[in-house]
TIGUDREN-137608 format. One record per residue (C-alpha): residue number from 1; x, y, z. Coordinates in Angstrom, 2 decimals, decimal comma, padded with zeros to 5 digits. Layout:
# TIGUDREN-137608
NUM X Y Z
...
END
This chain:
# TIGUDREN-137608
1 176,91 -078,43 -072,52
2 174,65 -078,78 -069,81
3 173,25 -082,13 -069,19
4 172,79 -083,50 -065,72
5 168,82 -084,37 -066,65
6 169,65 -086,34 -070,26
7 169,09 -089,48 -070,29
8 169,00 -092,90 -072,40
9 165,90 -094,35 -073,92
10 165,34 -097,42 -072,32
11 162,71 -098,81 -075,05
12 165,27 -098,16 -077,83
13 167,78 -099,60 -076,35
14 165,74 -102,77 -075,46
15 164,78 -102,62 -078,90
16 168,75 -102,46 -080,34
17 169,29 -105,45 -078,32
18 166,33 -107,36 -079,14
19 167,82 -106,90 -082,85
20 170,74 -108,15 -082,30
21 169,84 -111,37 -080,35
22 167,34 -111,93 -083,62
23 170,54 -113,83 -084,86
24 171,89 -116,72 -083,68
25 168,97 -117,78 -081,16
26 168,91 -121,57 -080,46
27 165,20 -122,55 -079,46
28 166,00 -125,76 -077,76
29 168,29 -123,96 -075,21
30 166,85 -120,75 -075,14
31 170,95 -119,47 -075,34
32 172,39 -117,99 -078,76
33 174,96 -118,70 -080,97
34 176,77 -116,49 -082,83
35 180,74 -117,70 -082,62
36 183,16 -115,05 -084,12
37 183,49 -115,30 -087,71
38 180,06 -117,28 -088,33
39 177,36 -116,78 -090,42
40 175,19 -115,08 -088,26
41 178,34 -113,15 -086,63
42 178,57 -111,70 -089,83
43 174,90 -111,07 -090,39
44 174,50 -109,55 -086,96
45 177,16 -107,53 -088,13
46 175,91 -106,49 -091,40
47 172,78 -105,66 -089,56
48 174,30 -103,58 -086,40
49 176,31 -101,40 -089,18
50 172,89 -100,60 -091,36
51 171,33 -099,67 -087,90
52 173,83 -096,79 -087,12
53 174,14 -095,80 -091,27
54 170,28 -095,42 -091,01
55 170,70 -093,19 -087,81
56 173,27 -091,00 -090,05
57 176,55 -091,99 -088,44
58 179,52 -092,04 -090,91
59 180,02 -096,23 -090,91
60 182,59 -098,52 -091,42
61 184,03 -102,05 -091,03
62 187,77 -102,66 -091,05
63 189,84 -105,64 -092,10
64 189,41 -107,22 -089,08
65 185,44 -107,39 -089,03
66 185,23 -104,34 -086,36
67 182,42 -102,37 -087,15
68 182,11 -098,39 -086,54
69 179,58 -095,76 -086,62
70 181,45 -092,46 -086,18
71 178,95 -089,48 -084,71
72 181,04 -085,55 -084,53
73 183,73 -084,38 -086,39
74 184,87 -086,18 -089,16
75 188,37 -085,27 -088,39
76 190,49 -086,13 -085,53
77 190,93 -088,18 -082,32
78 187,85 -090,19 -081,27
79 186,68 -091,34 -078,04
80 185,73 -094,92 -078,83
81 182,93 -096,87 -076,88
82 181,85 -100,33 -077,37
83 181,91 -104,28 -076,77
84 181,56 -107,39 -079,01
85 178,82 -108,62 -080,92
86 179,98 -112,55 -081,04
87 178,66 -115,02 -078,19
88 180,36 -118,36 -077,11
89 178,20 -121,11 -078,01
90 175,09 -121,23 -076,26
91 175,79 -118,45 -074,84
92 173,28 -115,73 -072,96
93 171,82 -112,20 -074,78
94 174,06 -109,95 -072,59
95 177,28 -110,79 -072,95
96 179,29 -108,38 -075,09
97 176,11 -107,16 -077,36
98 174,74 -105,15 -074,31
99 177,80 -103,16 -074,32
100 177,82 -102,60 -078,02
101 174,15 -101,49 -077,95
102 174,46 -099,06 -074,82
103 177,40 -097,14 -076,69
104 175,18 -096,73 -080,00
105 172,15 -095,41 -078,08
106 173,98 -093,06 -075,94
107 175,29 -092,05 -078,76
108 171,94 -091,46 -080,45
109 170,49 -089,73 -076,73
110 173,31 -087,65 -077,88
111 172,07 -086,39 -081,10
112 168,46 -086,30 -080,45
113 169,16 -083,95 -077,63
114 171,29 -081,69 -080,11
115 174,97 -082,11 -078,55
116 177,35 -081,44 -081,28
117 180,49 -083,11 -079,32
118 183,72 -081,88 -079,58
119 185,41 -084,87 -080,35
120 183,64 -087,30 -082,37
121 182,18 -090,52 -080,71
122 182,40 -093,87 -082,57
123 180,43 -096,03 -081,51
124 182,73 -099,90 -081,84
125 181,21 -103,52 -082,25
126 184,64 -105,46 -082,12
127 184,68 -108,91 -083,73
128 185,66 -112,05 -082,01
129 186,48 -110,85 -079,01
130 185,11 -114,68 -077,40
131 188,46 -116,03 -078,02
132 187,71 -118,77 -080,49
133 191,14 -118,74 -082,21
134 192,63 -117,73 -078,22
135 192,59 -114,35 -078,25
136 190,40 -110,76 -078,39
137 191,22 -110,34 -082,24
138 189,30 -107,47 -082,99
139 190,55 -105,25 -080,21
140 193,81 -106,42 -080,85
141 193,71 -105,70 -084,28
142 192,23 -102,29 -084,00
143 195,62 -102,03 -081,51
144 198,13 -103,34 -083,75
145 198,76 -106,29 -081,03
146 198,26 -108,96 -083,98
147 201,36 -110,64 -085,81
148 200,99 -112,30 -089,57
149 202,90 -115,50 -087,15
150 200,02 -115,40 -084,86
151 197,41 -115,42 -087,76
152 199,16 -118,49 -089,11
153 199,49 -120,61 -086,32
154 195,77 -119,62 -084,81
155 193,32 -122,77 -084,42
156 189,81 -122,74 -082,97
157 188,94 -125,93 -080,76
158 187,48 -127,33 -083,57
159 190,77 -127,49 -085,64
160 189,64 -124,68 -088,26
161 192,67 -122,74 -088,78
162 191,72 -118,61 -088,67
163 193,58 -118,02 -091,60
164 191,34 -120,49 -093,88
165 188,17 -118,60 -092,08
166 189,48 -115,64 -093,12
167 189,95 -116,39 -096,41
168 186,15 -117,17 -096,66
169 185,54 -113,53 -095,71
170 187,61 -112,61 -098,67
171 190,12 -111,38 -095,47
172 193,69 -112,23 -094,64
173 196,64 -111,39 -092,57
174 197,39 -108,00 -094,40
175 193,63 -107,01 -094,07
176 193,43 -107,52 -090,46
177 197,28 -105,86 -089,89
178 195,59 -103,01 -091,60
179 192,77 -102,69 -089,19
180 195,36 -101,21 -086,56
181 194,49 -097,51 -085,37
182 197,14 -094,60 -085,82
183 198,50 -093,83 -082,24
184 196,89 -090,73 -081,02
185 193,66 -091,54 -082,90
186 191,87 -093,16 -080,09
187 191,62 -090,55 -077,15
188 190,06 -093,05 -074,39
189 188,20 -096,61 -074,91
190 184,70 -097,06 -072,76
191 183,27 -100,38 -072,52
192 179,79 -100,95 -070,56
193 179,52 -104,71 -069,36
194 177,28 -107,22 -067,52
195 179,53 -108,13 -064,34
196 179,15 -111,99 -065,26
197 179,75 -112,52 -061,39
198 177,86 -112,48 -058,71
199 179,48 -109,40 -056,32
200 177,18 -106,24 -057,37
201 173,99 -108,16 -057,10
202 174,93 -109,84 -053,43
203 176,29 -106,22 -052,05
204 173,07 -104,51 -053,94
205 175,29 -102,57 -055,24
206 173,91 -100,86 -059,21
207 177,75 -099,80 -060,50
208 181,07 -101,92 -060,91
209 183,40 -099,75 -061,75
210 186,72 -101,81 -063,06
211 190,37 -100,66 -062,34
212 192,08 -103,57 -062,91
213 191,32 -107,11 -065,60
214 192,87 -110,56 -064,88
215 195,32 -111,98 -067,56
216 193,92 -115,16 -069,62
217 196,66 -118,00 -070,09
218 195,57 -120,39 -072,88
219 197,26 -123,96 -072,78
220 196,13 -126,97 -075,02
221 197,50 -130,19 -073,18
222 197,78 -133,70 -074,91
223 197,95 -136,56 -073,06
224 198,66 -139,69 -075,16
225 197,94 -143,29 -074,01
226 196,42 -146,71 -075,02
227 193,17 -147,06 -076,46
228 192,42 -150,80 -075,53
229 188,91 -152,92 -074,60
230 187,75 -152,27 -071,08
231 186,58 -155,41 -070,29
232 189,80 -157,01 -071,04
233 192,67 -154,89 -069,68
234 193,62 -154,95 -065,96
235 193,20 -151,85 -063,80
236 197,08 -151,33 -063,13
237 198,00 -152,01 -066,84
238 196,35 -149,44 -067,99
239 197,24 -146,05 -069,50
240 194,00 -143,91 -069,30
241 194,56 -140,23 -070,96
242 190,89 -139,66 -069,39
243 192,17 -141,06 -065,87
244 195,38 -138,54 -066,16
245 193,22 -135,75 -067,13
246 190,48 -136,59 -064,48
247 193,82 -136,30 -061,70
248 195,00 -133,30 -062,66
249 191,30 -131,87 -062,05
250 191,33 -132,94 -059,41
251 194,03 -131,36 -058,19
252 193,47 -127,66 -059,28
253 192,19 -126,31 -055,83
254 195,47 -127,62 -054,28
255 197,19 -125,86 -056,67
256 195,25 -122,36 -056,70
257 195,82 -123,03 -052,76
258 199,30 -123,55 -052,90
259 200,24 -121,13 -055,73
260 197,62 -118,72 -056,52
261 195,40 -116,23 -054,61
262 191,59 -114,97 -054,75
263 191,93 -113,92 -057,98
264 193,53 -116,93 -059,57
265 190,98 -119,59 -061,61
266 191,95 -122,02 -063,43
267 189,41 -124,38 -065,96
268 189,55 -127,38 -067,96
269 186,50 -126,47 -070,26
270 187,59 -128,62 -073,63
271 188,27 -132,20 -073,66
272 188,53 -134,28 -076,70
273 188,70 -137,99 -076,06
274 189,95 -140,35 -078,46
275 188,49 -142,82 -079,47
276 185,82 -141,46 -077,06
277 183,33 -145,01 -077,54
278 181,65 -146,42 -073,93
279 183,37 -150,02 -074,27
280 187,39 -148,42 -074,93
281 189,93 -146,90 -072,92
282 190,24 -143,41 -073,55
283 193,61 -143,22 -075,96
284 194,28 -139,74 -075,98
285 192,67 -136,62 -074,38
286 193,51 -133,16 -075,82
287 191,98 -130,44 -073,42
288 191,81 -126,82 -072,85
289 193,49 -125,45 -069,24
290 192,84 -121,73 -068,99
291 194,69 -119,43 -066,04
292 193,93 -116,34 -064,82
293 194,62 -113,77 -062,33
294 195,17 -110,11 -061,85
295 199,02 -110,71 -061,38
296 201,46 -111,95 -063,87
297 203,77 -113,02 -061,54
298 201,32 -115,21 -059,88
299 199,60 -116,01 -063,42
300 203,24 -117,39 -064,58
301 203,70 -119,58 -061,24
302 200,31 -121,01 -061,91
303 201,63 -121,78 -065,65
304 204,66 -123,24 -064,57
305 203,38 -125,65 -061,53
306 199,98 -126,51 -063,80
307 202,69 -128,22 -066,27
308 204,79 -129,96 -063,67
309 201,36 -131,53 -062,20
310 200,16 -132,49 -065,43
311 203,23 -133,99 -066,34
312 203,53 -135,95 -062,84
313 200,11 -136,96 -063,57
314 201,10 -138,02 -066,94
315 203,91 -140,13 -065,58
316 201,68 -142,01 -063,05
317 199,27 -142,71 -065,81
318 201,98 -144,32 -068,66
319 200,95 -141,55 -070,24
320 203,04 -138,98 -072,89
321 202,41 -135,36 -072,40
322 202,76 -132,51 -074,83
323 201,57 -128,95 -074,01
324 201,49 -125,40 -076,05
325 200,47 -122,25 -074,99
326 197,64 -120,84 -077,40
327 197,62 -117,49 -076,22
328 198,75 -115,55 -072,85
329 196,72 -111,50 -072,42
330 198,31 -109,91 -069,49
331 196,53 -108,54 -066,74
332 196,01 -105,03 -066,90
333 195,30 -101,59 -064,65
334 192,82 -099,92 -066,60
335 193,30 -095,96 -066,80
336 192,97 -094,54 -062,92
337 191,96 -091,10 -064,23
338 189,09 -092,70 -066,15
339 188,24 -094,67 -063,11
340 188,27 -091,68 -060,97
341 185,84 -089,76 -064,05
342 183,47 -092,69 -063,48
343 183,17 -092,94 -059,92
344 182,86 -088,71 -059,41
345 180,19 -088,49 -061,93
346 178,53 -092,31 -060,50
347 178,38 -090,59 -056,96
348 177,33 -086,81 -058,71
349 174,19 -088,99 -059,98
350 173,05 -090,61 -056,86
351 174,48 -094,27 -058,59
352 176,41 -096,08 -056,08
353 179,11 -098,03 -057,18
354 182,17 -099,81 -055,96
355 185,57 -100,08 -057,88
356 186,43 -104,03 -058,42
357 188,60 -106,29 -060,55
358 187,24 -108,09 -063,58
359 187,95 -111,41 -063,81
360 187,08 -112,37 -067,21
361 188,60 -110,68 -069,99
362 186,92 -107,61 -072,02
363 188,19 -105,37 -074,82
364 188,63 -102,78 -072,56
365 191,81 -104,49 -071,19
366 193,16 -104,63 -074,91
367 192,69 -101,19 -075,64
368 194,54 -100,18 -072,64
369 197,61 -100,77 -074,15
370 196,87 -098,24 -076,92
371 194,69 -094,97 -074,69
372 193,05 -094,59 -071,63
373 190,24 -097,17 -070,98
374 187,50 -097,64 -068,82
375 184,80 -100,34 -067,60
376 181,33 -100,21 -066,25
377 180,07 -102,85 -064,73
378 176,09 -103,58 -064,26
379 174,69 -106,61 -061,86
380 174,50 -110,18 -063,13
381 171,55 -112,13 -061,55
382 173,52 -115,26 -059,35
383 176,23 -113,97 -061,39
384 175,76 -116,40 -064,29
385 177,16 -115,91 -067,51
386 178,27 -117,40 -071,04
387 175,21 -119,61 -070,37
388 171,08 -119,18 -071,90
389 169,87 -118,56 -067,99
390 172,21 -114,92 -068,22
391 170,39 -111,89 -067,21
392 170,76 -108,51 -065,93
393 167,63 -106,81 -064,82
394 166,67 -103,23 -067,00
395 166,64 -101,66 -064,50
396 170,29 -101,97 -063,31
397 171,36 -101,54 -067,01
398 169,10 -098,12 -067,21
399 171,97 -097,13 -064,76
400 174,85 -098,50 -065,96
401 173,83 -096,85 -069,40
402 173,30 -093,53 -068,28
403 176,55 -093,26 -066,20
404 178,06 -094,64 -069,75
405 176,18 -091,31 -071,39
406 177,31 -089,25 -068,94
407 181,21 -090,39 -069,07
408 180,74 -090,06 -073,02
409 179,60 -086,68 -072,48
410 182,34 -085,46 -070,10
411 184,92 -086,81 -072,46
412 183,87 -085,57 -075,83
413 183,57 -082,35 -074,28
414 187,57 -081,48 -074,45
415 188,65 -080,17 -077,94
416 190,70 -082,76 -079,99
417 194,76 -082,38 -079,82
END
């Protein structure tokens, strides 16, 4: 199976993408919107699947919304590549649908160039992999990871429970429990990604190659004051949920200094205020706090001293506190052998590239838990993501894609069993 010359088409792929971002666009913003489980997640979906039927790849979607285009034997282990399809809201045109796009047109460089693989290919657009409802659920339903108690108690920021979502999908606990994979079935997981930071494009550098993915902590805090008139009520009589959540902001750095290391973020990116009018004290704030790092350990400290500080804070505020964890994903060392695979063939095609951690969360981590899994990482320009300025320049995902096709190559090469 020589190969060393094949290559991606870089106007099909543009193209691919280009279809996807049709849905979802928002033309005030110039960002796109396409939250998991929406209507034009589910279009996009609809669409993505018809793509790959009309390129003759055996398709599917499972219970959980994952969509698949299968390309080899019909029979056996796969080696699965792929990324999400869903945005955050307003979010950019890379994000997650690059990935998902790569996979299908290396698959398709594949075929044109008459490579009958060994061990099939499907190609994987996972479903709500954003973390509306806190977690990666269509990797972690393809990876049995998902309980019917998790399903029940899921809620997106919004207060829509995922289990009446579902059920307007004509989908419910047992249909996503049946999305999980037979062990063995899944030979190794690639996943091609913008970096969504800023390190490959300030060190020039064309290739990330992951070994390692920071853990995501999910807490919802509550603090619960006093709505009253601010004209009226005194300074030191108050008790201001906004003022208690404005001090614990405040105090994150000192926190990530005293407990955490260069790895370790932590974000208060949803506030609800209550009553939330300009002339009344703030009565309640309900907010998101997510924590990450590439070490559990440190991830758990972080967790632990983030509540005592929000709870101090309460206390100086009059305020009552009450905090749940919405979801915790563990960091995770991605496959070393896969790793090394990437960075051999990387430096056998004249694409430097430098192994890093990822410190936002990708399907690839997920899948770890059930076979060997990699992740390619291509520049970000000033390393902005989950926002409409996003962008990675074609040129740098040319690269990315065809070390992706080369890696696919390598690996289906190996008979199945």
């Amino acid at each position: 199976m020589p190969t060393p010359h094949l290559r991606v088409d870089l106007k099909r792929l543009k193209s691919l993408l280009e279809g996807v971002n049709r849905f979802g666009p928002d033309p005030r913003t110039g960002g796109f919107n396409r939250p998991g489980f929406s209507r034009d997640d589910t279009r996009c979906r609809s669409w993505f699947a018809a793509r790959m039927r009309e390129e003759g790849l055996t398709v599917w979607t499972d219970g959980a919304l994952n969509v698949f285009g299968r390309f080899g034997p019909g029979d056996g282990p796969c080696i699965m590549a792929g990324s999400h399809l869903d945005t955050v809201v307003n979010g950019g045109a890379f994000d997650g649908a690059l990935g998902a796009c790569v996979a299908l047109e290396c698959v398709l460089a594949m075929k044109d160039a008459g490579i009958v693989p060994n061990t099939a290919v499907e190609v994987a657009a996972t479903s709500e992999e954003e973390g509306r409802f806190g977690g990666m659920l269509g990797s972690q339903a393809i990876t049995g990871q998902v309980t019917p108690e998790w399903i029940a108690a899921a809620v997106d920021a919004e207060g829509n429970r995922l289990s009446e979502v579902l059920k307007a999908h004509d989908l419910d606990a047992g249909t996503i429990l049946a999305a999980a994979r037979r062990p063995g079935s899944i030979a190794a997981f690639l996943e091609l990604h913008i970096e969504q930071g800023p390190i490959l494009e300030q060190e020039q550098v064309p290739i990330g190659i992951a070994d390692r993915v920071s853990g995501v902590c999910y807490l919802e805090l509550d603090f619960t004051g006093t709505a009253n008139h601010s004209g009226t009520t005194p300074m030191h009589l108050r008790a201001d949920a906004f003022a208690g959540l404005a001090e614990l902001a405040h105090s994150i750095p000192q926190l990530i200094e005293a407990h955490g290391t260069d790895q370790s973020r932590i974000t208060i990116g949803h506030v609800s205020l209550t009553p939330n009018q300009p002339h009344t004290i703030p009565g309640r704030a309900v907010f998101s706090v997510i924590i990450r790092d590439t070490s559990e350990e440190v991830m758990r400290t972080l967790r632990e001293n983030m509540t005592l500080t929000a709870e101090a804070s309460a206390k100086r505020h009059r305020l009552t506190m009450k905090a749940k964890e919405r979801s915790w994903l563990s960091p995770v060392l991605l496959d070393p052998d896969v790793a090394d695979l990437l960075e051999v063939l990387s430096e056998r095609h004249g694409l430097p590239a430098r192994r890093m951690p990822s410190g936002a969360g990708h399907d690839a981590q997920t899948m770890q838990a059930f076979c060997p899994s990699g992740l390619i990482f291509v520049p970000s320009r000033g390393g902005i993501s989950h926002a409409p300025e996003e962008h990675s320049d074609w040129q740098d995902i040319e690269k990315g894609a065809n070390l992706m096709l080369q890696a696919l190559i390598e690996l289906c090469r190996a008979k199945p069993g």
